[in-house]
C-alpha positions as CSV (number, residue, x, y, z in Angstrom):
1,X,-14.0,-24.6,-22.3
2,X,-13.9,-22.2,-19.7
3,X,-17.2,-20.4,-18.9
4,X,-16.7,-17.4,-16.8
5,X,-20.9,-16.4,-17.0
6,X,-20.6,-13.5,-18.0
7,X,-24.2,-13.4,-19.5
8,X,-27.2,-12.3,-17.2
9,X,-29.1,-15.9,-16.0
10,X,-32.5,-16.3,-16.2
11,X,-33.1,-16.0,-13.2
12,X,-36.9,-17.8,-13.2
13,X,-34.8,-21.4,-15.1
14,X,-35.0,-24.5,-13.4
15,X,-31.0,-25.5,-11.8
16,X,-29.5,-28.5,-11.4
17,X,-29.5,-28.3,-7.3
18,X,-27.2,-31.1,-6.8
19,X,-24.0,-29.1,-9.6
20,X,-25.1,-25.7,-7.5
21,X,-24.0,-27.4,-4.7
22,X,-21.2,-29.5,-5.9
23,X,-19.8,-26.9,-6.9
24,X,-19.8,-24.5,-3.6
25,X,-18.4,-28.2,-1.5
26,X,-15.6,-27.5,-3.9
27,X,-15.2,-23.7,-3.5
28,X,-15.2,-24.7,0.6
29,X,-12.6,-27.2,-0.3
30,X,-10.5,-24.2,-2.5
31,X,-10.7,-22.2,0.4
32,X,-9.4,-25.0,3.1
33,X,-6.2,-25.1,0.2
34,X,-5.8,-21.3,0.5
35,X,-5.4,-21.5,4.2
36,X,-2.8,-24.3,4.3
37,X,-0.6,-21.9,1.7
38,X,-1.1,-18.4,2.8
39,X,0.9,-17.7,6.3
40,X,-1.7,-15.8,8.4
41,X,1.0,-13.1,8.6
42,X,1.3,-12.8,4.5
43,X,-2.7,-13.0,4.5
44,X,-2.5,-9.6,7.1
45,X,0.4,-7.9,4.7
46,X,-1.6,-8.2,1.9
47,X,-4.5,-6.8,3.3
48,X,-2.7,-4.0,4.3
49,X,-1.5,-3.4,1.3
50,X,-5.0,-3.6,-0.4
51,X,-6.3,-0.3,2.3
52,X,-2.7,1.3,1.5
53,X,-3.6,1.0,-2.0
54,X,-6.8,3.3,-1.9
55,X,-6.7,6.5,-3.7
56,X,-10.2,8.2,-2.5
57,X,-9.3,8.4,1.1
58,X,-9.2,12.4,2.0
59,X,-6.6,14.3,4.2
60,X,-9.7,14.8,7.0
61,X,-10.8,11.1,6.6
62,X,-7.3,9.7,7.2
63,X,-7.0,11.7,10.1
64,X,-10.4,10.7,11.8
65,X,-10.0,7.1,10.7
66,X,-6.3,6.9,12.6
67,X,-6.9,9.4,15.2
68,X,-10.0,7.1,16.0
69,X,-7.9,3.9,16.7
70,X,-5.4,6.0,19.2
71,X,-8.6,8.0,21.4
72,X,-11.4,5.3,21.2
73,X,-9.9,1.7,21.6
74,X,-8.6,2.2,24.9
75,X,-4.7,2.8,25.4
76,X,-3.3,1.1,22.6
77,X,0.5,2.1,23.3
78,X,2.1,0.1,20.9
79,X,-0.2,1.7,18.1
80,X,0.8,5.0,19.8
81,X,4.2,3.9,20.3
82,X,4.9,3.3,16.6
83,X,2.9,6.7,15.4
84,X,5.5,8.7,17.8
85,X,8.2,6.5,16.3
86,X,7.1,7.2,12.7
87,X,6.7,11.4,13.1
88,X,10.6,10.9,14.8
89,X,11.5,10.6,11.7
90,X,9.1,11.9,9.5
91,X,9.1,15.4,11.0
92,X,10.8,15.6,14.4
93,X,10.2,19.1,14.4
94,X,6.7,18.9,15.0
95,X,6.8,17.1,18.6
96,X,10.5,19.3,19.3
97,X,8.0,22.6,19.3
98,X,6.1,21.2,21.8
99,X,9.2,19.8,24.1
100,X,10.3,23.1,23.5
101,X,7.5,24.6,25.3
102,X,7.6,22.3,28.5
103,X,11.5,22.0,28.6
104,X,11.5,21.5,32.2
105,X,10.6,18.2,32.0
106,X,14.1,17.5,30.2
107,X,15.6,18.2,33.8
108,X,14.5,14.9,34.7
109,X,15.9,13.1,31.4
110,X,19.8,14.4,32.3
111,X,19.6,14.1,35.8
112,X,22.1,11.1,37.2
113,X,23.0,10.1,33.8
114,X,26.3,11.6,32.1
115,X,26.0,9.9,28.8
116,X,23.3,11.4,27.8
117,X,25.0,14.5,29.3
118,X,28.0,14.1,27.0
119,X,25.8,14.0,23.9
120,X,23.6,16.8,24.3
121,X,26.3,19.2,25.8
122,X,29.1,18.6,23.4
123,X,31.4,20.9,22.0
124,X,34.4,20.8,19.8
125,X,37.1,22.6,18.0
126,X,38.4,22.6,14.6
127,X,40.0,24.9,12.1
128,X,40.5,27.4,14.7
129,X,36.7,28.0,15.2
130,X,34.2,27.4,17.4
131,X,31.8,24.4,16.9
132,X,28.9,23.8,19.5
133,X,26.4,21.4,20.2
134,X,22.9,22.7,20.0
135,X,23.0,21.5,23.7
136,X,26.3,23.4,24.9
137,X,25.2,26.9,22.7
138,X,22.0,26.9,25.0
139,X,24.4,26.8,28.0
140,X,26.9,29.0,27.0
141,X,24.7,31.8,25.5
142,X,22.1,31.5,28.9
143,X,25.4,31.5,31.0
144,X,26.6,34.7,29.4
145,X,23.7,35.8,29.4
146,X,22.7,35.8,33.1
147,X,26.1,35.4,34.2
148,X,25.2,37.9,37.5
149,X,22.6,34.4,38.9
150,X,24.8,31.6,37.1
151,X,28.7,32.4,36.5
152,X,29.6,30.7,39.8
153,X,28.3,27.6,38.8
154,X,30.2,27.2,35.9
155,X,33.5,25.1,36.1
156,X,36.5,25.1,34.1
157,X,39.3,22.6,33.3
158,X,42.3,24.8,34.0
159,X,43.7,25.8,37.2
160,X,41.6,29.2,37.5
161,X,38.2,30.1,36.3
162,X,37.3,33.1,33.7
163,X,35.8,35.7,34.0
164,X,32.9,36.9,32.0
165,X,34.6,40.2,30.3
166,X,37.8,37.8,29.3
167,X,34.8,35.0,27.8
168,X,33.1,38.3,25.9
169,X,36.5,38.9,24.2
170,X,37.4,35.3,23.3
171,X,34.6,32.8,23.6
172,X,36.3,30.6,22.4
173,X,37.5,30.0,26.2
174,X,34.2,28.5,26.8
175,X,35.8,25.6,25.2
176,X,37.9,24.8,28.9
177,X,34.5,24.1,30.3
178,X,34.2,21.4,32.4
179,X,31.0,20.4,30.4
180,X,30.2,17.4,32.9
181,X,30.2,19.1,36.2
182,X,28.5,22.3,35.1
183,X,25.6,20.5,33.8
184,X,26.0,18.8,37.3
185,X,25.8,21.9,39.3
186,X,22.4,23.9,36.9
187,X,20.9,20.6,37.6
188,X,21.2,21.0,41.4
189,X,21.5,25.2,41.3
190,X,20.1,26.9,38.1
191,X,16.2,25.9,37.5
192,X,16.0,28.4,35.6
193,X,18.3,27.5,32.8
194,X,15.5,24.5,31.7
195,X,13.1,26.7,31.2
196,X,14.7,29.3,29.5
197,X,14.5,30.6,25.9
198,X,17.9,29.7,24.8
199,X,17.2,25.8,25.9
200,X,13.9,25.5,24.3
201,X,15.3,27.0,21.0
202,X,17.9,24.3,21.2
203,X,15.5,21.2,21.7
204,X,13.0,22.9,18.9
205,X,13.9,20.7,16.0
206,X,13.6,17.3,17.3
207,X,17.6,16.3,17.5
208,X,17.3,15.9,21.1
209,X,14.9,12.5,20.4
210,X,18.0,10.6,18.8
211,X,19.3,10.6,22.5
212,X,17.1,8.3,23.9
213,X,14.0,7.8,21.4
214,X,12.2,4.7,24.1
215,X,12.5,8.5,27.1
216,X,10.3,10.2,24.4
217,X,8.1,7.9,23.3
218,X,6.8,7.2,27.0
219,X,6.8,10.6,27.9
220,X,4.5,12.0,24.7
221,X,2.2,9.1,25.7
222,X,2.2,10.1,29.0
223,X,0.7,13.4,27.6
224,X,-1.6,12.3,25.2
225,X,-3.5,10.1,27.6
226,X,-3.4,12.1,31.1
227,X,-6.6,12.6,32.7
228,X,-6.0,16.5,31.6
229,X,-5.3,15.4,27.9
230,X,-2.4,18.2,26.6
231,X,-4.4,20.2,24.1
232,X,-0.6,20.6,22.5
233,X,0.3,17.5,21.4
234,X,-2.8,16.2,19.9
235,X,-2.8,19.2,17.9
236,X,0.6,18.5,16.4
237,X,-0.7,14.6,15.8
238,X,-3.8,15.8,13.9
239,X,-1.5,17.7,11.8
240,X,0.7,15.0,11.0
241,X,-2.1,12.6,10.1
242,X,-3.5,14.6,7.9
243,X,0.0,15.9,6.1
244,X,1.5,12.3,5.6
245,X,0.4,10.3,2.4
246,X,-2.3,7.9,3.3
247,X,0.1,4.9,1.9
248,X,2.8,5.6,4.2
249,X,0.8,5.7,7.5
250,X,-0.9,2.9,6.5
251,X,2.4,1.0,5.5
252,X,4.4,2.4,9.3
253,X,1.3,2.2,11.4
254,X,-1.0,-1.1,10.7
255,X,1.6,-3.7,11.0
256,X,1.2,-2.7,15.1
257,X,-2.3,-3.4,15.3
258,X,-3.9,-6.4,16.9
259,X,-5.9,-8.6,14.5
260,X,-9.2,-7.2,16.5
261,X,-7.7,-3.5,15.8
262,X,-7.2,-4.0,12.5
263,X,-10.8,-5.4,11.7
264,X,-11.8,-2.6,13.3
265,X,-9.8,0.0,11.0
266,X,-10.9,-2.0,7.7
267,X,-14.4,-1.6,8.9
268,X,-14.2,1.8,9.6
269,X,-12.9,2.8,6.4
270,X,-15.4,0.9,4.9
271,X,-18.3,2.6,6.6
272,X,-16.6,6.2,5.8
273,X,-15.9,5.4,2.2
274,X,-18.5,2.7,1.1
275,X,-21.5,5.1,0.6
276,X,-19.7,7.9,-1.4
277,X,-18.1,5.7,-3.8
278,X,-20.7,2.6,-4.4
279,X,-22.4,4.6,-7.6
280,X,-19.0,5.9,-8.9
281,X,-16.7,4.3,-11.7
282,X,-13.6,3.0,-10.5
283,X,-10.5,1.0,-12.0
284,X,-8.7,-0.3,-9.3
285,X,-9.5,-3.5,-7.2
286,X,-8.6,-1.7,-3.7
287,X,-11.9,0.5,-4.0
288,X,-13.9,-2.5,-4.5
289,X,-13.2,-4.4,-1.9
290,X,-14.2,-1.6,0.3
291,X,-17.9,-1.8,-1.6
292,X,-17.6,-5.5,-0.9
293,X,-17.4,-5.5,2.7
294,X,-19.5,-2.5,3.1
295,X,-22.3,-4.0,1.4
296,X,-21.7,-8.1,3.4
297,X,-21.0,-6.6,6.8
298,X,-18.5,-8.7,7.6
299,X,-17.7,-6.8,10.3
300,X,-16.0,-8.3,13.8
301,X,-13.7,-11.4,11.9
302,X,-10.5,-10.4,10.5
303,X,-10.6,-13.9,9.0
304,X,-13.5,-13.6,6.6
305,X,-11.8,-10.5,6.1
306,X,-8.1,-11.7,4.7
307,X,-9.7,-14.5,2.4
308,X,-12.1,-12.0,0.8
309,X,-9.3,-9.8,0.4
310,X,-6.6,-12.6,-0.6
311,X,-9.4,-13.7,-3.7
312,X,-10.2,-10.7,-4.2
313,X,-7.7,-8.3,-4.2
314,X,-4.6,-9.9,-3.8
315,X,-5.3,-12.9,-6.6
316,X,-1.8,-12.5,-8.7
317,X,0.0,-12.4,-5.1
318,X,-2.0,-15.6,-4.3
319,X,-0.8,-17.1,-7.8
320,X,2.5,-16.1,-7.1
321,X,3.0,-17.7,-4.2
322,X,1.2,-21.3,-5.9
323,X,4.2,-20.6,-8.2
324,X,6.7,-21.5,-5.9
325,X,8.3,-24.7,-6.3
326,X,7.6,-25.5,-2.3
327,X,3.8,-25.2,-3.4
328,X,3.7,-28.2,-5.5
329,X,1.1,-30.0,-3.2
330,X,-1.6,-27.2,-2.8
331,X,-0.9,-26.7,-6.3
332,X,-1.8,-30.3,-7.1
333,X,-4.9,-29.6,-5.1
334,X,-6.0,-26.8,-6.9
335,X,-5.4,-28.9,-10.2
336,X,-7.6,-31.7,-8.9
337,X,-10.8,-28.7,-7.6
338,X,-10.0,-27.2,-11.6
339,X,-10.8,-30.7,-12.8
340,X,-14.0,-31.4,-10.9
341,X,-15.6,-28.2,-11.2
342,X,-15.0,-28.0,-15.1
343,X,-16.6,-31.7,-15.2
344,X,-20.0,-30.0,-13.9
345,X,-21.7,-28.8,-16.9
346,X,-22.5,-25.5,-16.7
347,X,-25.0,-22.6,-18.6
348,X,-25.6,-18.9,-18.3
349,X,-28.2,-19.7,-14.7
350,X,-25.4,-22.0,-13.0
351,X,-24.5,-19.1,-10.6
352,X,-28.2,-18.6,-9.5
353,X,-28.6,-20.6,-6.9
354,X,-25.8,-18.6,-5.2
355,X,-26.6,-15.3,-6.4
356,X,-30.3,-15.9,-5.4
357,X,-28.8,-17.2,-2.1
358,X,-30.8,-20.4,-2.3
359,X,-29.0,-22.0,0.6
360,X,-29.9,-19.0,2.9
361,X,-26.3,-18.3,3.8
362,X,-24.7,-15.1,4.8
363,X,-24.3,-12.4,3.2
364,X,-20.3,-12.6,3.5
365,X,-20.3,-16.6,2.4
366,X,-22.4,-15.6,-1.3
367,X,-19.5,-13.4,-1.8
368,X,-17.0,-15.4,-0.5
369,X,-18.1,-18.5,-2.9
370,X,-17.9,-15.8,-5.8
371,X,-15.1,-14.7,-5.0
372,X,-13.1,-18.4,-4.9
373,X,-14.9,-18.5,-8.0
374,X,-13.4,-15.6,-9.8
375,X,-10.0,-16.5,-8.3
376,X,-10.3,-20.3,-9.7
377,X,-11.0,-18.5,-13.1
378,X,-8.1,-16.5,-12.9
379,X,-6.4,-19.3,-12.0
380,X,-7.6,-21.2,-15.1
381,X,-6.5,-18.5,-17.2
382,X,-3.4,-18.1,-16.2
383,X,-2.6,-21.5,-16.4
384,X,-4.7,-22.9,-19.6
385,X,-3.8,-19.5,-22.4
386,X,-0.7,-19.7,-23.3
387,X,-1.5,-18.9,-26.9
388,X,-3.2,-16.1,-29.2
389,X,-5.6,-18.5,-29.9
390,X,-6.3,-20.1,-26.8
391,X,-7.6,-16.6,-25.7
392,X,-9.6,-15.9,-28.6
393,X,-11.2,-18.7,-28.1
394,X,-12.1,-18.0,-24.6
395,X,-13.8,-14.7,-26.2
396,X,-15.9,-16.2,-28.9
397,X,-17.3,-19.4,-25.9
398,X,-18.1,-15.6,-24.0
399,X,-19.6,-14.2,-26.3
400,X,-16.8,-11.2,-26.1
401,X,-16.2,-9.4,-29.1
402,X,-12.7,-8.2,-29.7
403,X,-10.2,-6.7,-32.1
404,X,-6.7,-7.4,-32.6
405,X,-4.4,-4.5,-31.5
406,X,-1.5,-4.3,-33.9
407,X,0.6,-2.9,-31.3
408,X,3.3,-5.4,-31.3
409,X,2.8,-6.8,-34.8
410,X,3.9,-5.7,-37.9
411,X,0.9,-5.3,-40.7
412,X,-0.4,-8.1,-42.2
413,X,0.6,-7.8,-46.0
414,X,-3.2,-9.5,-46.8
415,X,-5.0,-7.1,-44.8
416,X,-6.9,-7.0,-41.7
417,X,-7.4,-9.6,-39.4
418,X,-10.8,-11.0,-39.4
419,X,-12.0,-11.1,-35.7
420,X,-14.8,-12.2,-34.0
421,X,-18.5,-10.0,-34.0
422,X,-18.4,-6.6,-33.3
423,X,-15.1,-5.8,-35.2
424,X,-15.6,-2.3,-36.7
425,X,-14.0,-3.0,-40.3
426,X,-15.7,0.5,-41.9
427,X,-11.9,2.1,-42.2
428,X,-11.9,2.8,-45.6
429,X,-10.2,1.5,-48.8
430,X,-7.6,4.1,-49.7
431,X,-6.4,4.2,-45.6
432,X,-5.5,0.2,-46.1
433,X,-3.7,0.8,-49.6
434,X,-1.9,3.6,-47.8
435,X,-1.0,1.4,-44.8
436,X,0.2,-1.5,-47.0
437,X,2.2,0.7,-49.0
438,X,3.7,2.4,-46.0
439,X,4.7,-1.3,-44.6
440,X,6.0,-2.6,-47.7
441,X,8.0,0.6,-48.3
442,X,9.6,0.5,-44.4
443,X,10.3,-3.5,-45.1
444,X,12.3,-2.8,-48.2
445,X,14.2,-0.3,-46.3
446,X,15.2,-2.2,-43.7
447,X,16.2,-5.2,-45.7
448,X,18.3,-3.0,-47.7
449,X,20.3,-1.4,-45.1
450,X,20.0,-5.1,-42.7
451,X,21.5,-7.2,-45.9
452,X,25.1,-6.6,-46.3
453,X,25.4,-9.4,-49.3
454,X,22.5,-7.5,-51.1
455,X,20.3,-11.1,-50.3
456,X,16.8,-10.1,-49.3
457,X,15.2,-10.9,-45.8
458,X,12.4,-13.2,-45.7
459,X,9.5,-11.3,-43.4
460,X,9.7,-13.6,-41.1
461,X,13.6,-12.8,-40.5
462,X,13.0,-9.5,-40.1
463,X,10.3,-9.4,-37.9
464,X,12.8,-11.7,-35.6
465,X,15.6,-9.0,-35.8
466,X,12.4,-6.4,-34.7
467,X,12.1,-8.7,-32.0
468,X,8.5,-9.1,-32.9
469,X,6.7,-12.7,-31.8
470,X,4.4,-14.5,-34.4
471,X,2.5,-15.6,-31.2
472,X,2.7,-11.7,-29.6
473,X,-0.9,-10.8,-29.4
474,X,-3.2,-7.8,-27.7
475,X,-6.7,-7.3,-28.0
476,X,-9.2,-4.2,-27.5
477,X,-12.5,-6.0,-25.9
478,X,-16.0,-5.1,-26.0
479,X,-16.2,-5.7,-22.5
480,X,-14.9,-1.8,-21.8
481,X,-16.3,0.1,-24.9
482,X,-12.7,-1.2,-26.9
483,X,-10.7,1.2,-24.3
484,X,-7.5,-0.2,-23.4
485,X,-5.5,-2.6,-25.2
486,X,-4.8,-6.0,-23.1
487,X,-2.1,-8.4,-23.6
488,X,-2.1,-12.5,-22.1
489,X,-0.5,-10.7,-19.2
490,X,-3.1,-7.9,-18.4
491,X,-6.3,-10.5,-19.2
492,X,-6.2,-13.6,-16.3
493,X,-6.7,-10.2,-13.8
494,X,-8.9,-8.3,-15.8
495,X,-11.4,-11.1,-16.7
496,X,-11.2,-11.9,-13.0
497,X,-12.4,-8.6,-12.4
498,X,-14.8,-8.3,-15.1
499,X,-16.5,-11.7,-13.2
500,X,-16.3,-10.3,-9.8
501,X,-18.4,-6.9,-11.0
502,X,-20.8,-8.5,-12.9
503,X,-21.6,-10.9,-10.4
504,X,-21.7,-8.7,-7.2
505,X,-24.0,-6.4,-9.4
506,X,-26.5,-9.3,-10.3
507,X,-25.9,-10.6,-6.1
508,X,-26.9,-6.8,-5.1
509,X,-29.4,-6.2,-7.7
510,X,-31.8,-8.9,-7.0
């Protein structure tokens, strides 16, 4: 039988001390198994999955919670690093506006080296037109444009130069520039070409970055932590923070923290969110592990931390990777902690000692224990139901009432089901007659129009060729009101979660 104590202990009964703590040696011993299968790396994805998963996190909190790990943990250039990296090609735009106001600097980046000349200040014909590079427009429309401080500078492939009324009458003669050397002689002569209009509005949009992304990078560090702090830039990062989806900075940006850093980012988000949303109804897992750690404080260990989060959180990853035929001997492990806990007799108060925290451990370690608990039970339910009844067993041993959803069945020519307590059978008479009547009527249909040789189906053939399963089963439970329907693949993670709840509201409670 599995027990998943469900029903509220008494908490005042008399335990059996020595099963309370046979049972947490094994839990310890469950946990030593996770470790030995889950790669410390896997164990850090998943948990960053699990915060990328949360759906309450606001535009403004997003942005305070990243903005905090690039201004108050010191420099942390790779975090930066891979932020700058990410809004490259998010929205390049964004950090080309403010190149685009200190395009000076960019006299530096083609000084000395032609290949990144060649790209930027490109031009090329074809059909008879005129195609330019962002780069060469600039310099031919500033060059034409203060051709009385710059003409001489320019130089030309062919054996004389042009002048600029010939140029205004054909530009495509602009095209015989010797592209090289005149970027050559305005980096030596014409200062003013770098800061002009027509070379910011070419740098604008954020091309220029695809030239040399590691230049970049460095130099909007550079400017995000000077002593002076350029007002512009954080500006445009604020923005960005709080325009991309919380899921995608958390799936480009947390793979680059530290393990301290990341502790640090779970903690804050826990301490941002956990008040707010520890009275509100919620559905999805992500959102309570933030409640769980902001009511343990498991603050400053990132490994108390990925186990919570792995039992948690993460259980059908963690199952899924016991699946795998190179975990065979954890697996066996696991098999052998199944078999000795189930031999410790249990009752409703068996959890007490832990909820009551008996053994005066922390905070963290009564919910860790619960949680290995919940996990083992998904575990076992994974692995033990495999049928229809199986799982209504495991209802009527926990006391949960349920119905049969006839979602994948077709109607039962006797009638109703008869389920366990707290099936509402007050549907009245004349709605069944109708229902069999509508069934019987569809079957002889189908058997009609099925049976070429005019022999009639058996049900059970024709349920086949509907693809229906005797053993297909779903239930509505009385553990949410009869809301959703839940199939054998929905239930192992819901019970788990159904434990976990109750549980943590008892541990919390008293």
């Amino acid at each position: 039988m599995i027990d998943l104590f469900l029903r509220e202990p008494k908490w005042n009964d008399v335990v059996d001390d020595d099963s309370a703590r046979s049972r947490i040696s094994l839990l310890k011993d469950l946990e030593s198994v996770i470790w030995s299968t889950v790669g410390r790396a896997e164990a850090r994805l998943w948990l960053c999955n699990t915060v990328a998963g949360l759906n309450c996190v606001t535009f403004l909190d997003q942005r305070d919670l990243f903005r905090s790990l690039l201004r108050t943990r010191g420099l942390k250039r790779d975090f930066a690093s891979q932020l700058l990296h990410f809004m490259f090609d998010a929205s390049p735009h964004k950090l080309g506006s403010v190149l685009a106001r200190r395009s000076h600097v960019l006299h530096k980046f083609f000084e000395g080296n032609p290949k990144r000349v060649s790209q930027w200040f490109t031009c090329s014909s074809s059909g008879g037109g005129l195609e330019q590079g962002k780069g060469f427009r600039a310099l031919s429309q500033f060059a034409f444009k203060n051709r009385d401080i710059c003409w001489e500078e320019l130089e030309w492939k062919g054996k004389h130069g042009q002048s600029p009324a010939v140029v205004a009458t054909k530009p495509h003669y602009f095209l015989d520039l010797d592209v090289q050397q005149t970027v050559e002689n305005f980096l030596e002569n014409v200062p003013e070409f770098w800061s002009s209009d027509e070379f910011a509005e070419s740098v604008k949009d954020g091309d220029i970055f695809f030239i040399d992304r590691s230049f970049f990078v460095h130099y909007f560090i550079a400017l995000m932590y000077n002593k002076e702090e350029f007002k512009g830039v954080w500006d445009v990062v604020n923005e960005f923070l709080m325009q991309q989806p919380f899921s995608s900075l958390c799936g480009r940006l947390l793979i680059a923290l530290e393990d301290q850093d990341l502790c640090y980012f779970v903690e804050s988000i826990c301490k941002s969110l956990g008040p707010r949303m520890e009275h509100q109804h919620f559905n999805d897992i992500s959102s309570y592990f933030v409640i769980l750690v902001f009511k343990c404080g498991a603050y400053g260990s990132i490994d108390q931390l990925l186990l919570l989060n792995a039992v948690t959180a993460q259980g059908r990853q963690l199952l899924r990777l016991l699946r795998d035929e190179e975990a065979w001997e954890p697996k066996e492990k696991i098999n052998e902690i199944v078999s000795k806990i189930s031999a410790i007799p249990s009752n409703p108060s068996s959890l007490t000692p832990i909820i009551k925290n008996k053994y005066k451990m922390k905070t963290i370690e009564v919910i860790k224990c619960l949680g290995l608990l919940s996990w083992l039970l998904y575990y076992r339910l994974s692995q033990e139901c495999r049928t229809p009844e199986s799982w209504e067993s495991v209802f009527m041993n926990n006391q949960i009432s349920f119905r049969n959803s006839k979602k994948h069945a077709l109607p039962d020519e006797d009638g109703p089901s008869k389920d366990c307590s707290g099936f509402d059978s007050s549907s009245s008479i004349r709605v069944k007659n109708r229902r069999k009547k509508k069934a019987r009527k569809k079957r002889r249909t189908y058997e009609c129009n099925e049976d070429s040789d005019g022999e009639l189906l058996d049900f059970d053939s024709a349920s086949q060729k509907l693809g229906f399963q005797s053993n297909t089963r779903s239930w509505l439970l009385s553990t949410d009101g009869y809301s959703s329907v839940w199939s054998s693949d929905d239930l192992p993670e819901y019970l788990h979660s159904q434990c976990l709840s109750k549980w943590m509201t008892w541990l919390f409670e008293k």
